[in-house]
C-alpha positions as CSV (number, residue, x, y, z in Angstrom):
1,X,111.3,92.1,100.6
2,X,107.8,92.3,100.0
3,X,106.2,89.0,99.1
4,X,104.9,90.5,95.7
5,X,107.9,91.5,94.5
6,X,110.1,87.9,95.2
7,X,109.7,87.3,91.4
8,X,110.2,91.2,90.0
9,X,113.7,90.3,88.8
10,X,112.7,87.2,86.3
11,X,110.4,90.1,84.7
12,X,111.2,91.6,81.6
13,X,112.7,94.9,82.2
14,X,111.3,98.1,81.5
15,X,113.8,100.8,79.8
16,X,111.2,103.5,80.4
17,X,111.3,107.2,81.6
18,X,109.9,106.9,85.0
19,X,112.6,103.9,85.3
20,X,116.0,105.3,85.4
21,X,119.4,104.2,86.1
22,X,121.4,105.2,89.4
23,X,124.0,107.3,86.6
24,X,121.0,109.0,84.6
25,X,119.5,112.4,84.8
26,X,116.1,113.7,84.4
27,X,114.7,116.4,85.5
28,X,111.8,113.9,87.2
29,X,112.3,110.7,89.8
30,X,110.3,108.7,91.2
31,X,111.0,108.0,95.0
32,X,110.5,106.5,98.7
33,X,110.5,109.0,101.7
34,X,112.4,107.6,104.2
35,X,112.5,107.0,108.1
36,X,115.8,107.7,109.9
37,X,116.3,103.3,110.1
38,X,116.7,103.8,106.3
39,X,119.4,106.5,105.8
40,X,122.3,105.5,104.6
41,X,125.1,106.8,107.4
42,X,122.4,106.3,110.4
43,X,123.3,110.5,110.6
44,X,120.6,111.6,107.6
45,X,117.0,112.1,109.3
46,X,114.0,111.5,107.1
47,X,112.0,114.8,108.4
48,X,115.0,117.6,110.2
49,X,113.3,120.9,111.7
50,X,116.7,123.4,110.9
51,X,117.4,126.5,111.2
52,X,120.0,128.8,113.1
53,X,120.2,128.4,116.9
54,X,118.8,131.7,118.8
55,X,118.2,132.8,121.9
56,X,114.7,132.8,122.9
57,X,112.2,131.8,120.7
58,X,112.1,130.6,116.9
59,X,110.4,132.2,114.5
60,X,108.1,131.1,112.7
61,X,109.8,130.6,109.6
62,X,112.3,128.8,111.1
63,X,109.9,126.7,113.0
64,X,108.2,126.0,110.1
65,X,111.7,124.5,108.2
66,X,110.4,120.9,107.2
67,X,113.3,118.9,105.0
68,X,111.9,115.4,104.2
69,X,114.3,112.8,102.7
70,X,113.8,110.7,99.1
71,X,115.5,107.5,98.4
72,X,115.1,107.8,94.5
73,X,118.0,105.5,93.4
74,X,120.7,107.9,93.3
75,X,123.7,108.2,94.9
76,X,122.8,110.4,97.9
77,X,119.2,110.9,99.1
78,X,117.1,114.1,97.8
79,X,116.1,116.7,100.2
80,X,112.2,117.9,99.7
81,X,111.4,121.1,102.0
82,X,107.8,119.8,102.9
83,X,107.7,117.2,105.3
84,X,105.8,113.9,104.1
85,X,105.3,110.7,106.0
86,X,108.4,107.7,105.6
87,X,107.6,105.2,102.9
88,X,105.6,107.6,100.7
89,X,105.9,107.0,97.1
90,X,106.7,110.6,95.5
91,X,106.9,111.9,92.2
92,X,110.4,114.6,92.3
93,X,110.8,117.3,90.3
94,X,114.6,118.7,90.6
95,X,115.3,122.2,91.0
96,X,118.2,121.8,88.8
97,X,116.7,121.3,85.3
98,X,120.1,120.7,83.6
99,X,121.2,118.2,86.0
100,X,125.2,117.4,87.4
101,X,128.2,114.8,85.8
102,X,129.2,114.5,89.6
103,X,126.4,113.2,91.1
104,X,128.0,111.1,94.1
105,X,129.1,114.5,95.3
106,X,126.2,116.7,94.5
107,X,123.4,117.6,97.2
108,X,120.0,117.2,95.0
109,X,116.8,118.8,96.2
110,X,113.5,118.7,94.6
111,X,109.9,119.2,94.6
112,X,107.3,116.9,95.1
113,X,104.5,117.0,92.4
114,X,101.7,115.5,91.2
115,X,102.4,111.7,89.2
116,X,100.9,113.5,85.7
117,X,103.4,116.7,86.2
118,X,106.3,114.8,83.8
119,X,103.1,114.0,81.5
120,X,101.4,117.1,81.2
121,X,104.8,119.9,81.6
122,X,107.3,117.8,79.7
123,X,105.7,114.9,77.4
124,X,107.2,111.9,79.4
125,X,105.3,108.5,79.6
126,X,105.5,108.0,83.3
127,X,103.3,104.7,84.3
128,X,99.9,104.1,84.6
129,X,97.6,104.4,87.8
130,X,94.8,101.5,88.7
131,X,91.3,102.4,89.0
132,X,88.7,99.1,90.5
133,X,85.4,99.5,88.8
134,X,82.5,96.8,90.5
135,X,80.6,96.8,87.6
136,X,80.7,98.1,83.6
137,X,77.9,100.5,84.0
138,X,80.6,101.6,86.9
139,X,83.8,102.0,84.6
140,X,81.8,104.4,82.8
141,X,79.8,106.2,84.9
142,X,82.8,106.8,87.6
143,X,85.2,108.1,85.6
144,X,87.9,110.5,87.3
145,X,87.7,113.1,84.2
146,X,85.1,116.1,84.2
147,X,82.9,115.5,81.5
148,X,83.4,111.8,81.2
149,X,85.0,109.8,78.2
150,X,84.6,111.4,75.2
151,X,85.2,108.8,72.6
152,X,84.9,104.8,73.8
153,X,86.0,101.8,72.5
154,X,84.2,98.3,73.2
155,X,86.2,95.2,71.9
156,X,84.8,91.7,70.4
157,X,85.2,89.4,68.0
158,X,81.8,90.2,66.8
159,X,82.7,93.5,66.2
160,X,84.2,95.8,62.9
161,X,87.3,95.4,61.7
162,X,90.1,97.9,63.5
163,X,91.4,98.2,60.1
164,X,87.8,99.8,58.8
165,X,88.4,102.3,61.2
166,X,92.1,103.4,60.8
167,X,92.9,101.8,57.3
168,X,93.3,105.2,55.7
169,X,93.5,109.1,56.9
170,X,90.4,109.9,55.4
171,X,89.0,107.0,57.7
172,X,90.5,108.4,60.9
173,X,89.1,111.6,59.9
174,X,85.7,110.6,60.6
175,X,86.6,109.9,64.4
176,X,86.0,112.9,66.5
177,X,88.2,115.0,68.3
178,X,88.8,113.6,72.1
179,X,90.3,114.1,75.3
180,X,89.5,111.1,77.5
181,X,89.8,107.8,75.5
182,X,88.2,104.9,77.3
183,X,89.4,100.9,75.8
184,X,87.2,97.8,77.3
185,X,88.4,94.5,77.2
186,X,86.2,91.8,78.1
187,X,87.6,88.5,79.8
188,X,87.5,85.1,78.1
189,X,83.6,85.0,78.0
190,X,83.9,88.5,76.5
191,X,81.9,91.8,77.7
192,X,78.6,90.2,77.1
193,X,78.9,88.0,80.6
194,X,80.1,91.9,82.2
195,X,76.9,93.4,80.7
196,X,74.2,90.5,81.1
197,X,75.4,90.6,85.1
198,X,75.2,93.9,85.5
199,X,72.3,95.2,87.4
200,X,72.1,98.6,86.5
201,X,72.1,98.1,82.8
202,X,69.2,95.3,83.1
203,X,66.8,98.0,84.8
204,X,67.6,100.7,82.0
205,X,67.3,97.6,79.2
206,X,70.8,97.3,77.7
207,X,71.8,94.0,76.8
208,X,74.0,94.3,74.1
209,X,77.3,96.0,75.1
210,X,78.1,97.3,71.8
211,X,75.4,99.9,73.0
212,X,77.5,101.2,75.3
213,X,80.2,102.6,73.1
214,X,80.8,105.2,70.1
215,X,82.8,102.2,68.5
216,X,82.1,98.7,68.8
217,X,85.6,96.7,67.3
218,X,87.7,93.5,66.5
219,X,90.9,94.0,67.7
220,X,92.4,90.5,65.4
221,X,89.9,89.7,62.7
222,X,90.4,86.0,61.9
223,X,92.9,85.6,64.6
224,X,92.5,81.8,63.9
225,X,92.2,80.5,67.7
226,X,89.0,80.6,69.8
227,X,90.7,83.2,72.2
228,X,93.2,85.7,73.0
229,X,94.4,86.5,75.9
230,X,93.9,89.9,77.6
231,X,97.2,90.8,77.8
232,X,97.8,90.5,73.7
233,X,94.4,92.1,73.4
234,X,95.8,95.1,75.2
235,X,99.0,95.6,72.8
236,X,96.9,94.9,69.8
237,X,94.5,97.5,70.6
238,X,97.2,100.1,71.7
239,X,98.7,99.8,68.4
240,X,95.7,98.9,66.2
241,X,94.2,102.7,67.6
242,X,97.8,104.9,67.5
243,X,96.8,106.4,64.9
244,X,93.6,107.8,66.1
245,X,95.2,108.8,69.4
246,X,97.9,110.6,67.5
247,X,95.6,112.6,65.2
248,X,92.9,112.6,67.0
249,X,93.6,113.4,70.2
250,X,93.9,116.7,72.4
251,X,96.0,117.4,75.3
């Protein structure tokens, strides 16, 4: 086991989509290709070249039969006709969109798609990917959508309330329509340390980060303690802006 993950089991668990149990069906999985070390019976190859024996030469779409093999917590491993490299995280999507009761005796195959295919063709939450940004001029200027963020929120305790914001529909109203949402939190020093060392915002002469967003807010007004942690900042500011997200928002 990898070092990182010694501790995974005192976490809290997480009862979500992308997460399943070995008895569960959807019609997505995440998954490990797997090397032929890793099969179960020692007989199961993670990448097989089949097709009928002939005389002479194959052709080519026989040649060209690729079955690669997914360890995705199920009973038995899922075929994927594409042949990726062992120890490959992969999204599946299963051919068999109603799924099986008899799943220790069913062969599974499945496609492998892109991580935002359960997202965008079904409506699951499936997980979260990691972007490192060197700098906040960077986390905005390098974002992976075309067109940018459309609608940015900076958070301080020097900022508005939240609750002037979403308090009422007529409020929400006022926020425009958006497709990319972008949420900065600062550290314990908050975003004015990230701003005041940032290079590239000194030469164009921003110093005050709330210059850098549509919406400059308090997540906690009178939260009473000197701090909050990150990590409370983030579920406060998740809820505190649900609404906006949920009326506001455009797939």
């Amino acid at each position: 086991m990898h070092p990182d993950l010694k501790l995974a089991g005192a976490s809290p668990s997480l009862d979500m989509p992308h997460h399943l149990r070995a008895h569960e069906w959807c019609q997505y999985r995440e998954g490990v290709t797997i090397n032929t070390s890793q099969s179960s019976n020692g007989s199961d190859k993670a990448v097989e070249r089949s097709g009928k024996k002939m005389k002479g030469r194959k052709s080519d779409a026989e040649a060209s039969l690729v079955v690669t093999y997914v360890e995705s917590g199920l009973p038995n491993k899922v075929s994927v006709p594409t042949s990726i490299p062992p120890n490959t995280r992969v999204t599946l999507k299963f051919l068999d969109n109603g799924g099986t009761s008899d799943l220790e005796n069913t062969a599974l195959s499945a496609m492998a798609v892109a991580p935002t295919t359960p997202r965008e063709e079904a409506g699951y939450y499936w997980g979260y990917s990691v972007r490192s940004a060197s700098s906040i001029s960077a986390l905005l200027t390098e974002c992976p959508f075309d067109g940018g963020y459309d609608l940015t929120f900076g958070t301080s305790e020097r900022g508005m309330p939240i609750t002037t914001l979403t308090q009422s529909l007529s409020d929400i109203s006022l926020v425009p329509d958006f497709h990319h949402m972008l949420i900065v939190f600062g550290g314990v020093a908050g975003l004015e340390v990230a701003v005041k060392h940032d290079e590239e915002l000194a030469a164009m002469g921003v110093s005050e980060p709330k210059d850098l967003f549509d919406y400059w807010v308090n997540l906690c007004p009178g939260q009473g303690s000197r701090t909050i942690r990150t990590e409370e900042a983030i579920w406060l500011g998740l809820m505190g802006l649900r609404e906006v997200v949920v009326r506001r928002g455009k797939s």
